[in-house]
N, C-alpha and C positions, 0 to 999 in steps of 0.2 A: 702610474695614472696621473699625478704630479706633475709629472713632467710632458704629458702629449696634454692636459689640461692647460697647463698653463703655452704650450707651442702656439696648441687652438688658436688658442686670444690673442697670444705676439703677433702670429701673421696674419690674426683678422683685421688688428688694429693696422698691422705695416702697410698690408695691402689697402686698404679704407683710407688712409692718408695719403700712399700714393695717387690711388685714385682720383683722391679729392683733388688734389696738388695738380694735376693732369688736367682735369677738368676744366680747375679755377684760371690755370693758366692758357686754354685753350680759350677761357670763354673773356680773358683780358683781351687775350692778344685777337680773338675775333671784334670785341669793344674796341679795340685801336684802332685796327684797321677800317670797320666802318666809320669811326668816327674822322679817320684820314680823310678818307673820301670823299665825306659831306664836307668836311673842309674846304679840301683842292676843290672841289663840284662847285662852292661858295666864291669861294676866291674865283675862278677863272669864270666865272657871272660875271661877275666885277669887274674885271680887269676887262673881256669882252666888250660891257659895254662903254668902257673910258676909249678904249681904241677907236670902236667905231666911233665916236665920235670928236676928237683929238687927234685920232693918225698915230701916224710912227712916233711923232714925237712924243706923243705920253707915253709909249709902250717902252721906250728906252730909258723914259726917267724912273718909270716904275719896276724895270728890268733892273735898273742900280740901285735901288733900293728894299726890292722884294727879297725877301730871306729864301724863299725857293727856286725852283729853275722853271723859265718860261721861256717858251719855245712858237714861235710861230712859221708855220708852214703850209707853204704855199697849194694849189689845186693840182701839179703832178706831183708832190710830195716833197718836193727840194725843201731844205731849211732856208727860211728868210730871215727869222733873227732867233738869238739864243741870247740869253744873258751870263752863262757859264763858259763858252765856249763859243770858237772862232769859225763862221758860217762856213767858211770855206771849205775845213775838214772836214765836216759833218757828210755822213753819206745819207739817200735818198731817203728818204722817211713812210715811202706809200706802204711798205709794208709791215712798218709795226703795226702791232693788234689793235691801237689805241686807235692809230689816225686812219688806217682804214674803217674802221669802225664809225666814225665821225664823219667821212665822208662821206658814206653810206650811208649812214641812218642818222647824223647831226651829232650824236653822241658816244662816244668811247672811250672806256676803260681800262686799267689793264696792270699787273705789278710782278715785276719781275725781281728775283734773288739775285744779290751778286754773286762772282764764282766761289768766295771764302763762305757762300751762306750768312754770312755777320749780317748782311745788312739787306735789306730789303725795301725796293725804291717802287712807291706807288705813280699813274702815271694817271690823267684825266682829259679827254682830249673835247672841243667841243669847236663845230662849225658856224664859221662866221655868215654874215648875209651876203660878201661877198665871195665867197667859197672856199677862202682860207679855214684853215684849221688853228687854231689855237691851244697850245697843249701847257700843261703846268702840271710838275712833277714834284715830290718829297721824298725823301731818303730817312728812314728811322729804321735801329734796329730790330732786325728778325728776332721770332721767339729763342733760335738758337746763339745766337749774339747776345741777346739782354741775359740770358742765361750765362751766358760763359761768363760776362761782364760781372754777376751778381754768382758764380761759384763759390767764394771762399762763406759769405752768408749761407747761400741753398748748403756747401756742407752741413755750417755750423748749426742750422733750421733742421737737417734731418739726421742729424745725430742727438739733438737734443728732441726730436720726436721719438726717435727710436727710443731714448731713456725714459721719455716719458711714456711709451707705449710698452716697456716693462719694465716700469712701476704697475704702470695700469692692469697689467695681463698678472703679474704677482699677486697684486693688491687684490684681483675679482676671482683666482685663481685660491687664495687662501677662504674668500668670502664664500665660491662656490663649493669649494669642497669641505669647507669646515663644520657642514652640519654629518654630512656623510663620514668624518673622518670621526665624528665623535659618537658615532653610532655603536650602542650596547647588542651586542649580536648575539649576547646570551640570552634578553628580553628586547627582541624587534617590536613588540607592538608597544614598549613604554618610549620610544625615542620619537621629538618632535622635527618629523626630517620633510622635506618636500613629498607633494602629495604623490607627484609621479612616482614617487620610490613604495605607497601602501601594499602595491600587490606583490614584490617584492619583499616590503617586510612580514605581511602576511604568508607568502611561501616560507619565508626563512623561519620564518614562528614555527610553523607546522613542519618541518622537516627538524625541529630543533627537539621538540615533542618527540619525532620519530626517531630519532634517533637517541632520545634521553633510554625512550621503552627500548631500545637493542641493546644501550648501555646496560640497564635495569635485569635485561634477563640475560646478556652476557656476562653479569657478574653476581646472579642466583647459578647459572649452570655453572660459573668458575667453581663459587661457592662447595658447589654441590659435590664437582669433581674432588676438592681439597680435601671435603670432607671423606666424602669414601675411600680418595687414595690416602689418607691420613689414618685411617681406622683400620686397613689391609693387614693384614701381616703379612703378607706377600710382598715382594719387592716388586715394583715395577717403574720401566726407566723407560724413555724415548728417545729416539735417535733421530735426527735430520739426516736426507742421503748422503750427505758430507762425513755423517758421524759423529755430529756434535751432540753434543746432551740437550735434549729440550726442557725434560723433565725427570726427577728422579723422587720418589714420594719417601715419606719419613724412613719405609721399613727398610729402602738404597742406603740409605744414611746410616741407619745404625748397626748395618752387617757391614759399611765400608767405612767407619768414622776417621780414618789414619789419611784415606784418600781423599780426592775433590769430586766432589760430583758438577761439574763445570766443565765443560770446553771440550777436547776429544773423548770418545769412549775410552782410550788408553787410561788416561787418567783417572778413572775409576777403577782399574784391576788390570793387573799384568797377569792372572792367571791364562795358560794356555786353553783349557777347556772355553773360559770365557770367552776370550777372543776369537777363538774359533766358532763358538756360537754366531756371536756379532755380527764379524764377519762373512759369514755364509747369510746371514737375515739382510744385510746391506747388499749384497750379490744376490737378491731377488729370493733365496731358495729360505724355505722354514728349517729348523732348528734346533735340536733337543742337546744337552750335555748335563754333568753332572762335576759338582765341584765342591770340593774339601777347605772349610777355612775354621782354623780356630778350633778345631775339635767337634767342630757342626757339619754336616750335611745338605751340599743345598742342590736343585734339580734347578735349570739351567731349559726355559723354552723361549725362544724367540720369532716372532713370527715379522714376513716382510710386508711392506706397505707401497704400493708403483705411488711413485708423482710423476705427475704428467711431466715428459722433456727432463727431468732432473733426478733419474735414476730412482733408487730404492728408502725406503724410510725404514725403521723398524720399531720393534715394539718387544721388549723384553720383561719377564716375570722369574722372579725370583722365590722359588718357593723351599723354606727348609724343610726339610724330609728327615733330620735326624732321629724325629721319634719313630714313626714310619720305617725308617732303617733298620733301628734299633730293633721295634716290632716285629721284622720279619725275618732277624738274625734269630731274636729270641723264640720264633714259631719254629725257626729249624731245628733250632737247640732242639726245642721242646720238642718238636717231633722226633728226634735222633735219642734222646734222653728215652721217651716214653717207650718209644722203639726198645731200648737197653734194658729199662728198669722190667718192662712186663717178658721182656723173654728171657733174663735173671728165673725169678722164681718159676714161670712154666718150664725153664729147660729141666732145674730140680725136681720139679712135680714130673714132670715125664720120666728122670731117669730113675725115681724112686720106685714109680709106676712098673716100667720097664723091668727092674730089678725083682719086682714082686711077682711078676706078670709070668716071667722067665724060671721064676723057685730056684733062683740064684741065694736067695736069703734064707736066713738058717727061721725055723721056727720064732724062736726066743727074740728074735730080730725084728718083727711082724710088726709088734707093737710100737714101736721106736722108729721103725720107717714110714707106718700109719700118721704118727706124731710128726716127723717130718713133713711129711705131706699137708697135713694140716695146717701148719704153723705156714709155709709156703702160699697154701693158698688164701688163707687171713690177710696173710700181706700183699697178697694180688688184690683181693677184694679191699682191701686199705685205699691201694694205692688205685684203684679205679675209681671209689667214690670220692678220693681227694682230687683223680683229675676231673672228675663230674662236676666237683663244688667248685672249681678254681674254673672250669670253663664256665658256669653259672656267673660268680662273680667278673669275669671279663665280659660278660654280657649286660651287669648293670645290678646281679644280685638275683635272688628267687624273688617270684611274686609276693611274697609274704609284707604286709605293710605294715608302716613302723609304728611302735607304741614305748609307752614310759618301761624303761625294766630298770629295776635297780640290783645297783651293781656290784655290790655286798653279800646279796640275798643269790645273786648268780655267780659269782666268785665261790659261795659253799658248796654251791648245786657242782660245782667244775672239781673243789676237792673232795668231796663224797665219791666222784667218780674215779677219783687218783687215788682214794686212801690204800689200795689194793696193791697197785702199782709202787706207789712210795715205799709202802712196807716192806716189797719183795727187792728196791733199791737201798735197802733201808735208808731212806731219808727223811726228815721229819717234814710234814706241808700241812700249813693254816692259813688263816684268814684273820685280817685284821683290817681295822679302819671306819670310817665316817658311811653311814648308810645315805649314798644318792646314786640320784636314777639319770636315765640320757633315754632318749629319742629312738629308736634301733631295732634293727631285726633280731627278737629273741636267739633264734637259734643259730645265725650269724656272729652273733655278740658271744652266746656260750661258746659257740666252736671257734672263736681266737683266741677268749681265755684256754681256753682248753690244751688248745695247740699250745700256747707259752707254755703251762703249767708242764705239760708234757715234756716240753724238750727241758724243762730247767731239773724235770726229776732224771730223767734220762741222759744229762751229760752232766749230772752231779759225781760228788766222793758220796760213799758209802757214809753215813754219818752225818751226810749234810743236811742243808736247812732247805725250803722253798715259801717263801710270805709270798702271800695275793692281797693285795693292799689298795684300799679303795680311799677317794677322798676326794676335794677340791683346791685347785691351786691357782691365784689368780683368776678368781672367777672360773676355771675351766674344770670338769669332774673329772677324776685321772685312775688309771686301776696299770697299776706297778707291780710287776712280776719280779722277784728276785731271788738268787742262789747262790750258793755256795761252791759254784762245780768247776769245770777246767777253764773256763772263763775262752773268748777268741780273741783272736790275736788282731791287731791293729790293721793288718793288711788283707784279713777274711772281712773285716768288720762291712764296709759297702756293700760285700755283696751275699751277705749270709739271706740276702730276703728275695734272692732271683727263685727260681725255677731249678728243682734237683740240686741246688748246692749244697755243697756238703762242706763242714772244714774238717770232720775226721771221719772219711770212708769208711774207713775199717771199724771203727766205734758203732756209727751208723747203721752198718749192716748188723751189726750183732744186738743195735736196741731194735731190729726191723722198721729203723724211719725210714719214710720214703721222698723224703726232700722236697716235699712240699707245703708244709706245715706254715714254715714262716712266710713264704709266697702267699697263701689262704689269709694273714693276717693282715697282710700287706693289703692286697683287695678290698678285707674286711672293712679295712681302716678309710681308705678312699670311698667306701661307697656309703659310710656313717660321716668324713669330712672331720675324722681323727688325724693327730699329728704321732706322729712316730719318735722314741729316741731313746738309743739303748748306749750304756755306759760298761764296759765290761775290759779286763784282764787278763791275760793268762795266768790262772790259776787262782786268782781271787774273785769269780765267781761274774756273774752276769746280770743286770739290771736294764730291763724293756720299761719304760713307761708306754701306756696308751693315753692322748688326749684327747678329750673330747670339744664340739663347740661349745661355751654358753649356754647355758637352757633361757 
């Protein structure tokens, strides 16, 4: 702008000077020329009337000493005298413009250019009373000859216009643009600029406004976006149809911390599942895979995105599944297990049945295979209500709501029920410790104690001990089962609290557990928001603590 502001002015002023220059000298050299004229028109009065009346003879003294050329000629045009030049030469004169002029009407005029243009000779012709003509001429330079004459000045006069005409186009070029240059366009209506620019800086105002509010809520929705993608535990990434990363939210980051989440999709995972995902989401088509990192699980959907003219986008979610996974290995288990454990004892009850049914069995027999029978079906009705209560507990717990039990006073209630049992393992089981209470569903809370109590008399030695030990530790109220019995082994220890594990089958079968005990504790424990943590041996005995929250 700068630069066609300041051209503006260079070639207003250039042209303005020219102009003038054009002008001034048209209106000189028009002043010369009339002023020639009244001249000669003066002089050849003059001289007219000395002739007529002196003759020739004054016209020839005044001929040698007039500075111009006077020319007298005769009524058919001949030249009679000249003061420059020799009559003889001279060719006819009726025709120049001047002296027929003159003959005609008394007076003529007339100025002709030499052939170089340099010079230009005016001519003034006037008729005498005897019918000559009388002519008087001057020669001064033409506009274009005083010009040539006065070139090296007219240079040096328009190059020093021209410097001066930018200065001048600079000078009004910084003056005109200098309020506009210094204009706050962040606050248009605090700047003091020409009037013609208000409605100008009134729109600018207003579209500054308009655009602060797009600024304002394009970065409450960024806002917004960061947060929920920031809060996800889902992964999810963005793709340009190029494939470049647009976007990758905290949960990309920390399942791929090793890699960049920047610049190609490569660069965030070489898995093949991945890529194949991706790649089929950028080829227009949606997208499902499943992929292994770390010891995790993660389900793999991607869906495609058209831009107009520029191929495919996409949009990818990363969701782990390991628990889910886990869940539904564990349901097969568990159906396969449940499958095993309840068709165990009905196959015995049937074939004891059978045997009886049949009077294969001797009398004396009756009772004893009765006695089978029964002990069989104890442990199906065991192991029915144990999978009752454990599907109870996967569901959030029985409806019963929670109240203070203390945990001392239900630790005895758990050995009174064991004394029977203990005595027939002969193991000794008491109850010691600090009387406090926890938050808890009574009959969930006895039936964990229970179960521990249980399995610590039932994989004890003969002789052994079992304490139910109440108390608080760290602020937290705790109930510590411990024994004396074949303790587990370091590599059962993880998973003694699944669903039907067993560490000694064969044991197992013969105290009729049915594997689900420590599973029921485990629930237990989760739906009170107890901590778990068992310390145990082989062969120096086994130690569960239960924790509870703070009261």
């Amino acid at each position: 702008m700068r630069k066609r502001v300041f051209g503006s002015i260079f070639l207003t002023a250039l042209v303005t000077l020219l102009l003038t220059a054009s002008l001034l000298l048209i209106a000189v050299h028009t002043g010369l020329s009339h002023d020639m004229r009244e001249r000669l028109a003066s002089e050849c009065g003059y001289i007219a009337t000395v002739i007529e009346g002196d003759g020739w003879q004054e016209l020839g003294r005044i001929g040698r000493v007039y500075a111009d050329r006077i020319t007298l000629v005769g009524r058919d045009g001949a030249v009679l005298y000249d003061n420059e030049s020799d009559v003889s030469t001279l060719q006819n004169h009726a025709a120049r413009p001047e002296i027929a002029a003159a003959l005609e009407k008394g007076v003529g005029e007339s100025s002709r250019l030499s052939d170089t243009l340099a010079e230009q000779t005016y001519y003034y012709a006037l008729r005498l009373e005897n019918g000559m003509v009388l002519r008087v001429s001057s020669t001064a330079d033409s506009a274009l000859g005083a010009l040539s004459a006065a070139s090296p000045w007219i240079v040096l006069i328009v190059l020093m216009a021209l410097l001066v005409a930018a200065l001048l186009a600079s000078w009004l070029t910084h003056v005109f643009l200098a309020p506009i240059v210094s204009l706050d366009l962040h606050a248009p209506l605090k700047n003091d600029a020409y009037d013609e620019l208000s409605p100008l800086l009134h729109r600018m105002d207003k579209q500054n406004n308009k655009i602060a509010a797009q600024l304002s809520e394009l970065k409450r929705r960024q806002a917004e976006f960061d947060d929920i993608t920031a809060r996800m535990d889902e992964g999810l990434v963005l793709f340009s149809a190029q494939g470049i990363i647009l976007f990758a939210n905290r949960a990309v980051c920390a399942l791929f911390p090793e890699d960049s989440a920047v610049g190609s999709y490569m660069t965030l995972c070489r898995d093949p599942e991945y890529i194949r995902v991706v790649e089929d989401a950028l080829a227009g088509k949606s997208a499902h895979g499943r992929m292994e990192k770390a010891g995790r699980v993660y389900s793999l959907s991607a869906s495609s995105v058209a831009e107009e003219g520029q191929g495919h986008a996409a949009v990818l979610f990363v969701v782990d599944i390991t628990a889910r996974d886990q869940a539904e290995r564990q349901r097969q288990e568990f159906t396969a297990n449940v499958s095993h454990e309840l068709k165990t004892p009905l196959t015995s009850i049937m074939g004891y049945a059978e045997i009886m049914e049949n009077g294969i069995v001797r009398p004396e027999d009756i009772g004893r295979f009765a006695a089978k029978i029964r002990t069989e079906a104890r442990r199906l009705l065991t192991l029915i209500e144990d999978i009752i209560r454990l599907s109870q507990l996967d569901e959030g717990g029985d409806p019963a709501p929670f109240e203070p039990v203390e945990l001392n006073a239900l630790c005895g209630t758990v050995c009174d029920r064991l004394q029977h049992k203990a005595a027939e393992h002969r193991v000794t089981l008491r109850v010691s410790g600090e009387h406090v209470a926890v938050s808890g569903q009574r009959h969930t809370l006895e039936q964990m104690v229970f179960n521990l109590a249980d399995n610590a008399i039932a994989y004890n030695k003969p002789g052994g001990n079992v304490l139910l030990e109440t108390g608080v530790q760290d602020g937290k109220p705790f109930v510590r089962v411990s024994d004396t019995g074949i303790g587990i082994a370091p590599a059962d220890q993880p998973r003694v609290f699944e669903r039907f594990y067993r560490v000694d089958k064969s044991h197992s079968k013969m105290t009729g557990g049915t594997g689900l005990g420590l599973s029921i504790v485990k629930h237990g424990a989760a739906l009170h928001h107890a901590e778990i943590s068992m310390q145990s041996a082989l062969g120096a005995g086994t130690t569960i603590t239960l924790r509870f929250p703070k009261a």
